[in-house]
C-alpha positions as semicolon CSV with decimal commas, in nm:
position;residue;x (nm);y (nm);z (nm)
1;X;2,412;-1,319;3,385
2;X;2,664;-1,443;3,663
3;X;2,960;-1,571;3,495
4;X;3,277;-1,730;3,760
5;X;3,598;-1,631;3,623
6;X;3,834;-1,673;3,950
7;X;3,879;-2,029;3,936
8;X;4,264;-1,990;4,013
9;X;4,089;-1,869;4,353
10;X;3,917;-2,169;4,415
11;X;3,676;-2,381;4,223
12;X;3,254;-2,483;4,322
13;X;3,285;-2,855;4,425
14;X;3,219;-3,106;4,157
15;X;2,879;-3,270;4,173
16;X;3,033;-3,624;4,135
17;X;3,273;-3,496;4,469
18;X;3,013;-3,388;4,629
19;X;2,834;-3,759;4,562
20;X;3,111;-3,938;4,643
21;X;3,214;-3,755;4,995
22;X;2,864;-3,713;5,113
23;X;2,832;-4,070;5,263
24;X;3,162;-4,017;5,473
25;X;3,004;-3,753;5,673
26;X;2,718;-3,978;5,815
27;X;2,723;-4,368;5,686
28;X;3,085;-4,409;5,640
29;X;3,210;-4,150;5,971
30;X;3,471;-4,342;6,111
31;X;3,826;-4,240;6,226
32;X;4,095;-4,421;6,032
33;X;4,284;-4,473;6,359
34;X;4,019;-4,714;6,453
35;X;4,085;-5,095;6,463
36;X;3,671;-5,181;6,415
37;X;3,501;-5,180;6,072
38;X;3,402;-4,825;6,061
39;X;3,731;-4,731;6,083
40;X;3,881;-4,979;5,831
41;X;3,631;-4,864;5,631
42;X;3,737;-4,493;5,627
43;X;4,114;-4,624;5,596
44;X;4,009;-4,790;5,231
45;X;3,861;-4,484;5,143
46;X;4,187;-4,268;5,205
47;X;4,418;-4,540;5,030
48;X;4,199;-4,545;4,728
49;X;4,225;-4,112;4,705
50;X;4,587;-4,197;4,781
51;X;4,636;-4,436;4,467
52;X;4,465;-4,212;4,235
53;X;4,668;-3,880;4,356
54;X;4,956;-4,089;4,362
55;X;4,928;-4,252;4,010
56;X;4,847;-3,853;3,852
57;X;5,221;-3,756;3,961
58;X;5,411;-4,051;3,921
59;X;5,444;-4,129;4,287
60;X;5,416;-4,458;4,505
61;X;5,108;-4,456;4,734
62;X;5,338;-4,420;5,053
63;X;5,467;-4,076;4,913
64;X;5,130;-3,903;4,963
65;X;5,111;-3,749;5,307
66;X;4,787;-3,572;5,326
67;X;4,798;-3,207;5,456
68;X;4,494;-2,918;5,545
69;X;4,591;-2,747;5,163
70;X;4,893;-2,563;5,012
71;X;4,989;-2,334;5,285
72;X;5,021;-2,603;5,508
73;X;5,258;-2,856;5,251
74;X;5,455;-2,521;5,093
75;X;5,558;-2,478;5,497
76;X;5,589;-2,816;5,565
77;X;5,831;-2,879;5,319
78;X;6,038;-2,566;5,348
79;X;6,084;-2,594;5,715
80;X;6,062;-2,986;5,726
81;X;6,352;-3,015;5,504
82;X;6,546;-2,715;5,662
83;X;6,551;-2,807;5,989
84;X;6,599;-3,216;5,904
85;X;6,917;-3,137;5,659
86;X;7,065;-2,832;5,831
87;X;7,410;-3,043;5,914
88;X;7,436;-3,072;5,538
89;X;7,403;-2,661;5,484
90;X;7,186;-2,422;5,578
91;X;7,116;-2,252;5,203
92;X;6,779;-2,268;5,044
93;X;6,692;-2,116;4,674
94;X;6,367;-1,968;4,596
95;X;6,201;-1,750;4,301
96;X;6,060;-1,378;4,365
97;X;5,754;-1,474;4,244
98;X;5,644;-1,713;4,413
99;X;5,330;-1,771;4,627
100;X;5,318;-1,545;4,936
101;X;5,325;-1,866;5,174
102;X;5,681;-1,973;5,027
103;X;5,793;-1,636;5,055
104;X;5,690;-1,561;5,435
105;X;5,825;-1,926;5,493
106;X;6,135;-1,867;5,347
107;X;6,184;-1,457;5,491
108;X;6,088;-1,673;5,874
109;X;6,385;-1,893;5,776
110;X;6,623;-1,648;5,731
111;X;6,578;-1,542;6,071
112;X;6,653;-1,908;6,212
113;X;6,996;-1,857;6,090
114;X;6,913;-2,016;5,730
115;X;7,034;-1,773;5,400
116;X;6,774;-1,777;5,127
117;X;6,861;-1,665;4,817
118;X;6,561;-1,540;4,556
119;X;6,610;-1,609;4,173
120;X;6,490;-1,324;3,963
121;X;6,274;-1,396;3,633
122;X;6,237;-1,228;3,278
123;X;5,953;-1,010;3,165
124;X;5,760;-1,280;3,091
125;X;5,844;-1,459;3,416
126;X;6,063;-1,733;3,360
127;X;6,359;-1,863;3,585
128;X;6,642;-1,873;3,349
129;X;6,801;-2,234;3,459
130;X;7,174;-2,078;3,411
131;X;7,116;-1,829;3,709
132;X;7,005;-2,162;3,922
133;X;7,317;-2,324;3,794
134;X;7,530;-2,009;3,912
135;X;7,303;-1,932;4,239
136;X;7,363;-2,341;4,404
137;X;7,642;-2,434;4,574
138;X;7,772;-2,709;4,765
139;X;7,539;-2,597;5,080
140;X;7,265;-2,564;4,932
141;X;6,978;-2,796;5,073
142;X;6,682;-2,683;4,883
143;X;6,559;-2,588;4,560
144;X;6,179;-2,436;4,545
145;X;6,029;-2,297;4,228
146;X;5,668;-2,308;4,180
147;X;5,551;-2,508;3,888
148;X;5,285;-2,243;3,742
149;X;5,247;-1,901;3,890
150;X;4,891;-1,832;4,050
151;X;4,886;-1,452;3,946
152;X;5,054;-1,472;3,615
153;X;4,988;-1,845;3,501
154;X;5,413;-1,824;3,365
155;X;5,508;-2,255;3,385
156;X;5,844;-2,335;3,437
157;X;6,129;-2,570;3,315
158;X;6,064;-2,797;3,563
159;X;6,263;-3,073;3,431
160;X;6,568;-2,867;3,321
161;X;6,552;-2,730;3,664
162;X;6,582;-3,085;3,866
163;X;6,858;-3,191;3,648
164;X;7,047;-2,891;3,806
165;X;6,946;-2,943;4,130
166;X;7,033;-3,314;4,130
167;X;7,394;-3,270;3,972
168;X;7,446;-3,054;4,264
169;X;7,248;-3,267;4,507
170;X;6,987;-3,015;4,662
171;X;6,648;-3,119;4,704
172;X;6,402;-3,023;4,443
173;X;6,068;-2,885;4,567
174;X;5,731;-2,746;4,396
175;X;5,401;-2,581;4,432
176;X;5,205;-2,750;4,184
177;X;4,893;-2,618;4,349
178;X;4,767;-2,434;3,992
179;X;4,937;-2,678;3,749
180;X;4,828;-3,024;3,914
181;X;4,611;-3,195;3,708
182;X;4,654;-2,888;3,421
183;X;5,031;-2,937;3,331
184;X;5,269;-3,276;3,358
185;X;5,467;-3,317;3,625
186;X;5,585;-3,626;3,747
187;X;5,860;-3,674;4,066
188;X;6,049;-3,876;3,929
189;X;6,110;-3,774;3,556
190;X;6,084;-3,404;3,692
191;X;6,364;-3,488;3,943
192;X;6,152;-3,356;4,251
193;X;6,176;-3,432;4,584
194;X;5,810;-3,283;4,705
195;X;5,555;-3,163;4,535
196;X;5,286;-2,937;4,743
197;X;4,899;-3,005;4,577
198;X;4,566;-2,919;4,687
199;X;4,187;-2,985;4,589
200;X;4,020;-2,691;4,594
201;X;4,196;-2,524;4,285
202;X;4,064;-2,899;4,094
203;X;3,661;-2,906;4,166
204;X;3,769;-3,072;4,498
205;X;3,669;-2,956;4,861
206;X;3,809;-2,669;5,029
207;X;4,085;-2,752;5,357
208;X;4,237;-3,064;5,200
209;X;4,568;-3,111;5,008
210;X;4,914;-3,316;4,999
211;X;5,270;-3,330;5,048
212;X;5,390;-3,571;4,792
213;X;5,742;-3,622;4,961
214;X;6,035;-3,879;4,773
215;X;6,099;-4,212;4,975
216;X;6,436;-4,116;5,169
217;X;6,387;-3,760;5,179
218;X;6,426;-3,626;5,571
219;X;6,160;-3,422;5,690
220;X;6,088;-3,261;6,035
221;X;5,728;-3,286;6,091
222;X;5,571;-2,914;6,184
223;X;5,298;-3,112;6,375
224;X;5,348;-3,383;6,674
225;X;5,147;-3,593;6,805
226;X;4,986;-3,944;6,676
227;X;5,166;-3,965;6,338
228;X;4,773;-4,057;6,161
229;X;4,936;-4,039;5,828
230;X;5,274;-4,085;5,737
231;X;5,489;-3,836;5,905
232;X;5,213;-3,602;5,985
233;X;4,932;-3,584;6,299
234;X;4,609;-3,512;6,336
235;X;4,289;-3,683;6,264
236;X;4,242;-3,748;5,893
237;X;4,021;-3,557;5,704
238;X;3,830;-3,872;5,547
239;X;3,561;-3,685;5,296
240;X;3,804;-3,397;5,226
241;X;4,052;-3,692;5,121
242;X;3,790;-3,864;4,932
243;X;3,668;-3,580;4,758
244;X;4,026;-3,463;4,693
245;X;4,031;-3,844;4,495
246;X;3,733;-3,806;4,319
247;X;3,855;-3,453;4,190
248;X;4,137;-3,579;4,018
249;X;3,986;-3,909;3,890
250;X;3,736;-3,703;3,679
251;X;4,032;-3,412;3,580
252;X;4,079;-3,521;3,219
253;X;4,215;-3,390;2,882
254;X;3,919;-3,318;2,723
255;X;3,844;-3,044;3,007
256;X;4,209;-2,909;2,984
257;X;4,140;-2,851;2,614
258;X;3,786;-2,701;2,709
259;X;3,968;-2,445;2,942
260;X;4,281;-2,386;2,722
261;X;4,042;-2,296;2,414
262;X;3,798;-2,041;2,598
263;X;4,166;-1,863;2,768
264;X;4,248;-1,819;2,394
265;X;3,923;-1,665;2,321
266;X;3,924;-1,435;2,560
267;X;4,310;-1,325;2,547
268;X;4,276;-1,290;2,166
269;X;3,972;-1,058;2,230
270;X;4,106;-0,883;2,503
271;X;4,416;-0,771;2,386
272;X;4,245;-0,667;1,976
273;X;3,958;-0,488;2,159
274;X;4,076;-0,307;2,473
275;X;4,336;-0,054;2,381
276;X;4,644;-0,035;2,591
277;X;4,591;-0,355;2,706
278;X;4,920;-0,594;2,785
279;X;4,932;-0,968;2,900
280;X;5,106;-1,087;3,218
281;X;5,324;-1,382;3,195
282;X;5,447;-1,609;2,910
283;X;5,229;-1,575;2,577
284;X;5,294;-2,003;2,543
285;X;5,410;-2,128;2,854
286;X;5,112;-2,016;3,074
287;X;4,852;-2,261;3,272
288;X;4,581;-2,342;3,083
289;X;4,288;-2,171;3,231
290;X;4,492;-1,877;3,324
291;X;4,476;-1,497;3,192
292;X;4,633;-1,186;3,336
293;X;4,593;-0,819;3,187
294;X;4,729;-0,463;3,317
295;X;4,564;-0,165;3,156
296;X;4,699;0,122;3,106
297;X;4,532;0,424;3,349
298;X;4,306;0,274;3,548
299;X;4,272;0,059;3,874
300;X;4,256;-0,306;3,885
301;X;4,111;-0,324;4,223
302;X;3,810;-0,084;4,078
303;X;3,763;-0,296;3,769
304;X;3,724;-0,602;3,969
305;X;3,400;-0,399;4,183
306;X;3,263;-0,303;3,848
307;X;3,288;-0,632;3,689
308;X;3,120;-0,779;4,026
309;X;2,870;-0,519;4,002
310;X;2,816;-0,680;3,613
311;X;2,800;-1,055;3,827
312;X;3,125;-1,114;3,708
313;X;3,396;-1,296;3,914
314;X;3,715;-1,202;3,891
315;X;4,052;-1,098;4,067
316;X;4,334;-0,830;4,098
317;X;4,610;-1,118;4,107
318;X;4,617;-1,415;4,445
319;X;4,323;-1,451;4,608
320;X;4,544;-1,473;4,923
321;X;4,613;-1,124;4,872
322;X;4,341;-0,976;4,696
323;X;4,270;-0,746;4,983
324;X;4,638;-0,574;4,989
325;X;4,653;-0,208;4,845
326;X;5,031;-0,265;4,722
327;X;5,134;-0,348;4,378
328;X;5,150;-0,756;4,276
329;X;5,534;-0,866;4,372
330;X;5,445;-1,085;4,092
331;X;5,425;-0,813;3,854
332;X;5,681;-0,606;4,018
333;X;5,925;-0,901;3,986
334;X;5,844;-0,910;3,578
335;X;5,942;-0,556;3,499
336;X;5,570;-0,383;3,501
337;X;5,591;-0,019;3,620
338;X;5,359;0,068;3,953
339;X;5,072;0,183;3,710
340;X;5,027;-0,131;3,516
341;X;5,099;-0,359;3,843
342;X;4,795;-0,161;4,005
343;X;4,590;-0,173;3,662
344;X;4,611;-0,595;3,652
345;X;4,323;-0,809;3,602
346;X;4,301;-1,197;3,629
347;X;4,066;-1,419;3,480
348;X;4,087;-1,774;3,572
349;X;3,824;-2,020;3,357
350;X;3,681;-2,342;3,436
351;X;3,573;-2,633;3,271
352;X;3,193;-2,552;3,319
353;X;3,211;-2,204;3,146
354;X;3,053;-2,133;2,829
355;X;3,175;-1,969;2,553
356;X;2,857;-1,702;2,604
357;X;2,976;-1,673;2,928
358;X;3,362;-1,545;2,820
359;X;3,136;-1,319;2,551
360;X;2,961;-1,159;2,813
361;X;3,291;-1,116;3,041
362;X;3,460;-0,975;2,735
363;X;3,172;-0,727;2,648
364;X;3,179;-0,568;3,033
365;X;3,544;-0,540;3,039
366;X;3,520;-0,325;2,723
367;X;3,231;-0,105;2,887
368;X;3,358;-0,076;3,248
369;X;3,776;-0,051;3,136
370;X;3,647;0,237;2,874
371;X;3,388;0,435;3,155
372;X;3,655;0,375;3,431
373;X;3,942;0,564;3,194
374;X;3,682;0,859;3,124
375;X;3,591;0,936;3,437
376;X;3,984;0,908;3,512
377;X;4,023;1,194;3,252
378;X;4,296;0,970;3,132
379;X;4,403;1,138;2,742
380;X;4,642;0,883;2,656
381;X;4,443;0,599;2,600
């Protein structure tokens, strides 16, 4: 049996995405920059994705600037806003555990003459809002906390946290990359300023995602040239936009529930059946689809060959850094010692999982975590 369990990696593309972008590399190929029909054509195609994406987060249509994925918006915004605001202060706030991009960003920044400073979390990976309230000051231009971790699946207070940032009048920014579509968020209610999304975490294509970015908000563009889309250049990536609409057109409720019910299933089974076993992040307050586990005395890198070896996909923590040998920052950041940080597995499930599937998954764990700590000679477990 294969069974996909790394959907916080990225997800397969959608069969009604695939339907829907297929004419727009062919039929419907035009460049939106073009005055003729073909190119009208492909503009009506991008303002329809841009309505839907738009609509999902509480945004106007004009808000959506379309971007090559997260990396690209998590920089964007970061620098964008650094550089546009730096006569109003040159001090940005971040979390530890964020995603790696937001972290390089922000360490790059700091040697442009900007100070960062990096909130710390609980054990279960929360920012506690009072330390943001002590942390901002009067220079501060920039808040960015991630909205669900990737590695540990931990959601934050996002709307406790823009209330802070806008009595103190620093921008509000989030990587919603995991939660969008999963968890609420909304830039307005939420207080935010820019939200960073992409498709390919949502049964969308790989290489296309968003800045949403708040009417009035200043933001030096990383790219320059033609200005295509609002504030950003380069030729518009027409099906990737497309199928980026279509992806969260047929995101519903009724999958979130699928996904939150089979993450229950197999964190309730994990942690009665595997001894020394422990869950990463928040036991409530988690993304839906998300599940991270350390075990005690053995690798996590070596689980995740095993479990491959069993057809089963899975992951050590980000995908982005799945090939590192050091422990997860993430799990670092929480309080886990080096041997359980090493010893993490994450399973991310998807909406076309079945529940034999998360059996099966369960079943291997048990066989490979046990044969893994015996040939470890581990006696404590």
């Amino acid at each position: 049996m294969k069974v996909y369990l790394d959907h916080g990696a990225t997800t397969p593309v959608a069969k009604q995405v695939l339907d829907a972008m297929t004419p727009y590399f062919d039929k419907k190929f035009g460049n939106p920059a073009s005055l003729h029909i073909w190119g009208t054509e492909a503009v009506d195609a991008v303002e329809k994705s841009r309505k839907l994406i738009a609509k999902r987060i509480g945004a106007k249509q004009n808000e959506v600037v379309f971007t090559s994925g997260g990396t690209e918006s998590n920089n964007w915004a970061l620098k964008g806003v650094a550089f546009a605001n730096q006569n109003n202060g040159r001090h940005i706030i971040t979390q530890k555990t964020e995603h790696d991009c937001v972290l390089k960003a922000s360490k790059w920044l700091e040697t442009q003459g900007f100070e960062l400073s990096y909130l710390g979390v609980d054990n279960h990976g929360l920012v506690d809002p009072a330390e943001l309230e002590a942390t901002i000051r009067e220079d501060t231009i920039l808040v960015s906390i991630m909205q669900g971790n990737n590695e540990i699946g931990t959601v934050q207070p996002m709307r406790e946290l823009g209330r802070i940032c806008k009595e103190h009048g620093a921008l509000f920014h989030s990587d919603a990359c995991q939660s969008f579509t999963k968890e609420p968020l909304d830039l307005n209610k939420d207080k935010l300023d820019l939200i960073t999304i992409n498709a390919h975490k949502i049964y969308g294509p790989k290489g296309v995602g968003a800045l949403v970015v708040k009417n009035g908000t200043k933001l030096t563009p990383l790219f320059h040239g033609g200005q295509q889309d609002p504030g950003r250049s380069g030729t518009i990536n027409v099906s990737g936009i497309v199928g980026f609409g279509k992806s969260v057109e047929i995101a519903d409720n009724k999958k979130n529930k699928l996904m939150k019910n089979l993450r229950n299933y197999l964190i309730d089974r994990i942690m009665d059946e595997v001894p020394n076993s422990f869950l990463n992040g928040h036991p409530e307050k988690r993304l839906i689809n998300n599940a991270n586990f350390s075990f005690k005395g053995l690798e996590g890198e070596a689980l995740v060959l095993r479990l491959s070896a069993r057809g089963i996909a899975s992951s050590t923590g980000s995908a982005c850094s799945s090939k590192k040998l050091e422990p997860s920052h993430v799990l670092m950041a929480i309080g886990r010692p080096a041997e359980l940080a090493h010893g993490s597995l994450r399973l991310t499930v998807g909406w076309e999982n079945k529940l034999a599937e998360i059996e099966y998954a369960i079943d291997m764990i048990k066989k490979e975590a046990k044969w893994l700590r015996d040939i470890g000679g581990c006696d404590d477990v």
